[in-house]
C-alpha positions in Angstrom: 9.2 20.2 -3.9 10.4 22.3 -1.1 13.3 20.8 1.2 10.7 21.9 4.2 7.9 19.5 2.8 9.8 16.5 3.0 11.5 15.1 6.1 14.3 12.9 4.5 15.0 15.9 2.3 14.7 18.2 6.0 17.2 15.5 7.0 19.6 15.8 4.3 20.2 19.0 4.1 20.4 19.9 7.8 23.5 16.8 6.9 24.8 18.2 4.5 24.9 21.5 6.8 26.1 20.0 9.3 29.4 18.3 6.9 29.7 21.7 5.7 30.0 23.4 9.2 32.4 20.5 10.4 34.8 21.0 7.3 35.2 24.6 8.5 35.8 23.8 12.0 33.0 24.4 13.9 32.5 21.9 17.1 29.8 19.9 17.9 28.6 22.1 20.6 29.1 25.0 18.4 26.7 23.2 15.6 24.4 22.0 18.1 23.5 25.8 19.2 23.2 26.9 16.0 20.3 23.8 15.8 19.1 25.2 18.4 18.4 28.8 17.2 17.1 27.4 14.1 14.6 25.4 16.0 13.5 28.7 17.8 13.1 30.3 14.7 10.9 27.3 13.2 8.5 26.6 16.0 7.9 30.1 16.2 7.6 31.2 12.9 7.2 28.5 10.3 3.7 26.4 9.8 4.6 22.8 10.3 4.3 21.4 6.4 3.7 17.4 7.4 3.3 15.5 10.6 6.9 14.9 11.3 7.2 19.0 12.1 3.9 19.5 13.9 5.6 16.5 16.5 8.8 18.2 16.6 7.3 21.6 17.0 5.5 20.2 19.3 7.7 18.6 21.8 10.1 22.2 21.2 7.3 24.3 22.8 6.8 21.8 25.2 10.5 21.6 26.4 12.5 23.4 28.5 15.5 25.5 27.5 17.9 22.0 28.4 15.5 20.2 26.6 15.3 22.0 24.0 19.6 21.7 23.4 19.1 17.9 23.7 16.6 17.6 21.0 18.7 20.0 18.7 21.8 17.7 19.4 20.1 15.0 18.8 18.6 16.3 14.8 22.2 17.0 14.2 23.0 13.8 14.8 20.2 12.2 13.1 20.9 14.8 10.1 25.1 13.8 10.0 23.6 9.9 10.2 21.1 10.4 7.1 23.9 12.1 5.2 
């Protein structure tokens, strides 16, 4: 099963990401843009694979650019919580 067809398997390894981009340094601000871009780059060009995407690709295209930040911090948090 593909990590992208699961959401507590999504959740895990955007965690374990997110631990491995800590242990190097990066700040939270610095992770949270980086969620950010990825979240771009899945809204616009990856088919939602189970309900839990289609919402959150969903409320991406429907935010603003602010918006969009917030909900990127807040699946890094979620992620570092899961993992």
């Amino acid at each position: 099963m593909d990590v992208m067809e699961n959401f507590d398997r999504w959740k895990e390894f955007l965690g374990a990401q997110v631990d491995r981009a800590q242990s190097m340094g990066a700040s939270d601000e610095q992770i949270a843009q980086v969620a950010q871009k990825m979240g771009d780059f899945l809204a616009n060009k990856v088919d939602p694979k189970n309900a839990q995407e289609r919402l959150l690709r969903d409320m991406w295209s429907a935010s603003s650019e602010d918006e969009q930040h917030t909900l990127a911090r807040v699946m890094v948090k979620m992620a570092d919580q899961a993992h």
